[in-house]
C-alpha positions as CSV (number, residue, x, y, z in Angstrom):
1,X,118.3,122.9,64.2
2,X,117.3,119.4,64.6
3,X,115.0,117.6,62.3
4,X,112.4,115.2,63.5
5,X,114.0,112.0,62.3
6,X,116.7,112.8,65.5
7,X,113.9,112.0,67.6
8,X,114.7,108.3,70.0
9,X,110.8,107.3,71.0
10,X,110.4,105.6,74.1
11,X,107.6,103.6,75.1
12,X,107.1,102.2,78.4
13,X,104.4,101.4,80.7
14,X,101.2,103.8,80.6
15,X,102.5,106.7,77.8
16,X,105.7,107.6,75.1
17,X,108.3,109.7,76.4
18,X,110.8,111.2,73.4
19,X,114.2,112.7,73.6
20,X,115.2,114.9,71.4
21,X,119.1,113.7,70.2
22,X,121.0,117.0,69.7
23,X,123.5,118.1,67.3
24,X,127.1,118.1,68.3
25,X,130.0,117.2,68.6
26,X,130.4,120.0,71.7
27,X,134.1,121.6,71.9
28,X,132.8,122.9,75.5
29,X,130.2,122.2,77.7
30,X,129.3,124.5,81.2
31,X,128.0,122.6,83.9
32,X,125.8,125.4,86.4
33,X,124.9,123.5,89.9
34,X,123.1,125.3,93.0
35,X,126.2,128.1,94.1
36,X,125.5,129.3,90.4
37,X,122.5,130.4,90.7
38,X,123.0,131.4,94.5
39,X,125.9,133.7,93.3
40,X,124.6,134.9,89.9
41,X,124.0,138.4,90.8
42,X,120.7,140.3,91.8
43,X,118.1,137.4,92.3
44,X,114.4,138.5,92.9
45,X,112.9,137.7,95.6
46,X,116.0,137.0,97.2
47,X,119.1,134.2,96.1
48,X,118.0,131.0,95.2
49,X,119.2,128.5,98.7
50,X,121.6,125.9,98.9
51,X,120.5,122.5,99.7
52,X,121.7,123.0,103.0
53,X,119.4,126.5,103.7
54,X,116.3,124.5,101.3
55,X,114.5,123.1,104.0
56,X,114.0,126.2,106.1
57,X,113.4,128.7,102.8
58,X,110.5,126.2,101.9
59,X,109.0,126.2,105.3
60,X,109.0,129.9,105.8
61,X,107.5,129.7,102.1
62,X,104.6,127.0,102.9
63,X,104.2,126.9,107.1
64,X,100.7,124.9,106.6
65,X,102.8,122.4,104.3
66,X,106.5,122.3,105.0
67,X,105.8,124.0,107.9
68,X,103.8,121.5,109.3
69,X,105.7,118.1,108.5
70,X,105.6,115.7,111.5
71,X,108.6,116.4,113.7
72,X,110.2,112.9,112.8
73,X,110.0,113.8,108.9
74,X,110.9,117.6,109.7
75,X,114.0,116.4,111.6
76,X,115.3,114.5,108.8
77,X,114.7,117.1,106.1
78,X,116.8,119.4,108.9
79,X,119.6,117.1,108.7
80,X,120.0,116.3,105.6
81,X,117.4,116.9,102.6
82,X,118.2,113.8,100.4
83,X,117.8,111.5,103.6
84,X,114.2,114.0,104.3
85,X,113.3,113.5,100.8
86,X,114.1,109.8,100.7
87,X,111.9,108.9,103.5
88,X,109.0,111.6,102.6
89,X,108.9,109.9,99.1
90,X,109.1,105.8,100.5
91,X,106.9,106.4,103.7
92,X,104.8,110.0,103.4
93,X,103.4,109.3,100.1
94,X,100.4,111.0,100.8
95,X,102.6,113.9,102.0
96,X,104.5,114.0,98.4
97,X,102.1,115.2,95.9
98,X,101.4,118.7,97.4
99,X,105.2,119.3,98.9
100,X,107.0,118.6,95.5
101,X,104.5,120.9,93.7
102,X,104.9,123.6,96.6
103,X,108.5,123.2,95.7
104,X,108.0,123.8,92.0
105,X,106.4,126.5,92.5
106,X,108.9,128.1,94.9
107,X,111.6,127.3,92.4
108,X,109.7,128.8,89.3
109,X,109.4,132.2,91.5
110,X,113.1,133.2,91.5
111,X,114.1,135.8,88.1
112,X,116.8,138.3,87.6
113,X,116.1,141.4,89.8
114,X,117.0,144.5,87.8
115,X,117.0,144.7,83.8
116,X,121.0,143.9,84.0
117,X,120.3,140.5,84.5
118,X,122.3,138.1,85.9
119,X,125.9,136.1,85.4
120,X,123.9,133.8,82.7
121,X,123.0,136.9,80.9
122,X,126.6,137.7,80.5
123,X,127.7,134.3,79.4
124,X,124.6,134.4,76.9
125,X,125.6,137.6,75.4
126,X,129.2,136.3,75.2
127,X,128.3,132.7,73.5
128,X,125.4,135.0,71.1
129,X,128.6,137.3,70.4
130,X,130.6,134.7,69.3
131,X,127.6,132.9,67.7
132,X,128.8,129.4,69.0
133,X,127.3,126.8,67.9
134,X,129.7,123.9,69.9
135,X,129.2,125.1,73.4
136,X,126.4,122.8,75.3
137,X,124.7,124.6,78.2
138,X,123.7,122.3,81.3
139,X,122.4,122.3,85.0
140,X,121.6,120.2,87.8
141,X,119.4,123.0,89.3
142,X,115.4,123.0,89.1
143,X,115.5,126.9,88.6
144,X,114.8,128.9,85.3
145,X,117.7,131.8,85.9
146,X,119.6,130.3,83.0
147,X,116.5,129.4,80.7
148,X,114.9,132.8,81.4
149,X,118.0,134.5,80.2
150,X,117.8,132.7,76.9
151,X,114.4,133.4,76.3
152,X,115.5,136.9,77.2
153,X,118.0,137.1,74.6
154,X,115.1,135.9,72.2
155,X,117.0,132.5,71.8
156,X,114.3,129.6,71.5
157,X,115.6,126.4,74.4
158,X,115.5,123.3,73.7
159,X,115.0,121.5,76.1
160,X,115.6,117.5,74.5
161,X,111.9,117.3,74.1
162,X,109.7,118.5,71.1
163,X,109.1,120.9,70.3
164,X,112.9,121.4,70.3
165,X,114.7,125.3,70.1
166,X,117.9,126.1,68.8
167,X,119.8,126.4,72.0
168,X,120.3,123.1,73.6
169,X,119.9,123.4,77.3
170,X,120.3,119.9,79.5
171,X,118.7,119.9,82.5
172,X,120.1,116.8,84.3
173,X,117.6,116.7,87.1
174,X,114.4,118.3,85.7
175,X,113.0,121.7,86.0
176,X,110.4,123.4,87.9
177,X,108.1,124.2,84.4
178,X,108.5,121.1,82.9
179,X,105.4,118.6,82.9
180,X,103.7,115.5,81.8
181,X,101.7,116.0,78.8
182,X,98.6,113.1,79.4
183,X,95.2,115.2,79.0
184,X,92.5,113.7,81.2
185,X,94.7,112.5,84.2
186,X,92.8,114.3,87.2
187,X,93.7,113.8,91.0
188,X,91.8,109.8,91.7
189,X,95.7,108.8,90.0
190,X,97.0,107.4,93.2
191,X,100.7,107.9,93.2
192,X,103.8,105.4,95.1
193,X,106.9,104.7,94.5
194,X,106.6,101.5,93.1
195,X,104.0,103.6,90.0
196,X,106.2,104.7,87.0
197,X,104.9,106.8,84.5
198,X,106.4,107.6,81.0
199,X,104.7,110.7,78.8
200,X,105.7,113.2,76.9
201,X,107.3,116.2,78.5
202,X,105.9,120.2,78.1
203,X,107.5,123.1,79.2
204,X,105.7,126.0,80.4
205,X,107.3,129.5,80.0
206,X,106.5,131.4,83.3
207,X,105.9,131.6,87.0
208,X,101.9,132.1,86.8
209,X,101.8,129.2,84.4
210,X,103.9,127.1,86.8
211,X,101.3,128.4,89.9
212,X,98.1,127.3,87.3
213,X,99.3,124.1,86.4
214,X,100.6,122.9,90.3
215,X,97.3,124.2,92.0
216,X,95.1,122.8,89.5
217,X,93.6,119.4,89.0
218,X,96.6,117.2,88.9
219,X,98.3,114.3,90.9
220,X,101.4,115.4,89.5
221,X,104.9,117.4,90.5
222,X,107.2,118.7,88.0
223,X,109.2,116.3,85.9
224,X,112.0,116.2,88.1
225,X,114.6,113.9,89.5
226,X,113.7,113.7,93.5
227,X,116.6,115.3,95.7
228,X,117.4,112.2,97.3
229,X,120.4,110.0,97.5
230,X,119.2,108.3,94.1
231,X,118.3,111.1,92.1
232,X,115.0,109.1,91.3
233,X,112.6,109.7,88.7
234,X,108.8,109.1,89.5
235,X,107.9,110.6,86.0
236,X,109.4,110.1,82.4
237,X,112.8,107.9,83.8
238,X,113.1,107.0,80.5
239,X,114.1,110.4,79.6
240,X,116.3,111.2,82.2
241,X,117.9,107.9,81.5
242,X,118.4,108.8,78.0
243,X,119.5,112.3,79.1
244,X,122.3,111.9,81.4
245,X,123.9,109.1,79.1
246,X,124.1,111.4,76.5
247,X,125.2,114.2,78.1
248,X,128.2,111.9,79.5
249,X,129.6,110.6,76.4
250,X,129.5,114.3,75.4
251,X,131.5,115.1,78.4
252,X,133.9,112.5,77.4
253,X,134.6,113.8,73.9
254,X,134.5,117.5,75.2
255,X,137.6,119.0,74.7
256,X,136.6,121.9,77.9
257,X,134.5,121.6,80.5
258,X,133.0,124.3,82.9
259,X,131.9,123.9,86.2
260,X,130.0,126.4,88.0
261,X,129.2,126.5,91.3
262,X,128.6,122.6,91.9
263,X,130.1,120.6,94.8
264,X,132.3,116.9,93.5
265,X,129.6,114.2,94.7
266,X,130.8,110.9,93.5
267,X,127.7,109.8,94.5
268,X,125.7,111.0,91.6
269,X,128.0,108.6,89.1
270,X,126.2,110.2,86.3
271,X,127.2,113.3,86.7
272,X,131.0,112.3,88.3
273,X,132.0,109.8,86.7
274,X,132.2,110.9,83.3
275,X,134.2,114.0,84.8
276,X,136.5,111.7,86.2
277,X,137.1,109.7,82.9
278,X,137.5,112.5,80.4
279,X,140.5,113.9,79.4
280,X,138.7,117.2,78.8
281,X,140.4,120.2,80.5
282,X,137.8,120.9,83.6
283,X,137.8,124.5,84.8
284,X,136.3,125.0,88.6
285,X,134.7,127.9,90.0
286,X,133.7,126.5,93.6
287,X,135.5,125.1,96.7
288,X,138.9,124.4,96.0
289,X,139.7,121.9,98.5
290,X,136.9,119.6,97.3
291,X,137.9,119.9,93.8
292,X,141.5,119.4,94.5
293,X,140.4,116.2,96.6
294,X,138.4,114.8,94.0
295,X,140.9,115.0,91.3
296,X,143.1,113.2,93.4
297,X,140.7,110.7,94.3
298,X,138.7,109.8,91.2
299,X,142.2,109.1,89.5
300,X,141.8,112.1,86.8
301,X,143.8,111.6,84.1
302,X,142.9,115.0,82.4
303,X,143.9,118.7,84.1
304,X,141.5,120.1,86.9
305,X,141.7,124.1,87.2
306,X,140.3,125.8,90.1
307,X,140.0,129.4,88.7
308,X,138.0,131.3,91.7
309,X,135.4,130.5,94.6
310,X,132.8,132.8,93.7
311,X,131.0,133.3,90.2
312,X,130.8,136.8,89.5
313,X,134.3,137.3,91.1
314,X,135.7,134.7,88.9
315,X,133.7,134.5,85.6
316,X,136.4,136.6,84.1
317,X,139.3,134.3,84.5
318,X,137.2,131.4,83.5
319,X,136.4,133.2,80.2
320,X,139.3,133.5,79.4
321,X,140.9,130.9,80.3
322,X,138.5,128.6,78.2
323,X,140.1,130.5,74.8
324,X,136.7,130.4,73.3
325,X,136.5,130.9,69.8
326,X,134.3,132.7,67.2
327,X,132.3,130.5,65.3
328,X,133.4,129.7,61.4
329,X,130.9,131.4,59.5
């Protein structure tokens, strides 16, 4: 647990935003990106999309919305949905509001199909198994497959932001539940891009609660980094600022790290670059080309493993070769 004087307060423009500092130092930390949670296992309603299929799901989803996006804007988001979102976010403000809560709300729909869960259940059960207390758990995905299994397993998250849980969970780029707390903000808040807003962060715990809060009298999407280029963060940047810099210099005194179904983007230096400089041992399941290309090209010191492809097909092999063990007492 973490007591209260772990808390970093950050204060900046119209509210407080807090991180949560938590405990560590992590022996291994898993990394989850958008193939986990496409290649999980049974996914209801169907398996969450890849940035590349996003655009279409969320205009099937929303066709007076997404559907409906002028054909200049809808070509872009075709393309290439960093370059769409870019250009919806610098000149479609008025577009933003409504599409980035339609998309919290599509995320916040997906949960395990059948009552065998998922491939986060079984790495839940394993880590619970083995009590471990210096494994970190962290995603780049908006999605709540991985949360939901925690709370599943009737482990408390937490989430970097009070009240905190037991389990740490980072969530690089924001989540589909998580929103600013500011009581009294209604829908005459004109958002832009040049408008930065710090509060404190709440989590809310299910899909109708995530429905509730977007279709009701707010101006406001998730807290989420956009999916552009920048990874920008209209809401609470302070946190994610604070966020991914810890979560590098954890990666850089890791001794293991796991990566799951995420694609090497140098791009996103806050997530690549400290993979590049630590001299952790990184295990892959994804493309193997891409990994073996970005070893050779960030100038890894450390050893890159590419174990399997696929997740379920593979999580074996990565178990064991990350040698896990039990937990002193």
């Amino acid at each position: 647990m973490v007591d209260d004087t772990a808390i970093a307060r950050l204060v900046s423009g119209t509210g407080t935003c807090f991180y949560r500092i938590p405990e560590g130092p992590f022996h291994t930390i898993f990394l989850f990106g958008a193939g986990a949670s496409y290649g999980c296992g049974d996914v209801y309603p169907h398996r969450p999309p890849l940035g590349n299929q996003l655009y279409e799901h969320l205009r099937v989803a929303f066709p007076d919305s997404w559907g409906a996006l002028p054909s200049d804007l809808g070509d872009y988001f075709a393309i290439n949905f960093e370059k769409g979102m870019d250009v919806l976010w610098k000149e479609h403000i008025d577009r933003s509001a409504l599409l980035l809560q339609q998309m919290g709300i599509y995320f916040s729909r997906f949960a395990p199909a059948t009552k065998h869960g998922t491939m986060f259940r079984k790495i839940v059960s394993r880590l619970i198994g083995r009590r471990a207390n210096d494994v970190l758990l962290s995603t780049l995905n908006y999605d709540r497959l991985l949360d939901g299994e925690l709370t599943r397993a009737g482990l408390s998250v937490n989430y970097m932001f009070p009240p905190g849980g037991v389990v740490p969970l980072i969530k690089l780029h924001g989540s589909c539940n998580w929103f600013i707390d500011m009581p009294g903000v209604n829908r005459y808040v004109n958002l832009s891009p040049t408008i930065r807003i710090e509060a404190p962060i709440r989590s809310v715990n299910s899909e109708k609660e995530v429905t509730r809060y977007l279709t009701g009298d707010t101006p406001f999407h998730p807290v989420i980094c956009l999916y552009n280029q920048e990874k920008s963060a209209p809401l609470c940047r302070s946190f994610f600022e604070h966020l991914q810099k810890d979560w590098g210099e954890r990666i850089l005194t890791a001794q293991q790290v796991a990566l799951v179904g995420v694609r090497p983007y140098p791009d996103d230096a806050h997530v690549w670059g400290p993979l590049a400089a630590t001299h952790a041992r990184v295990l892959c399941i994804g493309d193997r080309l891409a990994f073996e290309k970005w070893h050779e090209e960030s100038g890894r010191v450390g050893e890159t493993v590419v174990v399997d492809e696929f997740f379920e097909q593979g999580f074996g092999t990565l178990w064991e070769s990350l040698r896990l063990q039990p937990a002193n007492n």
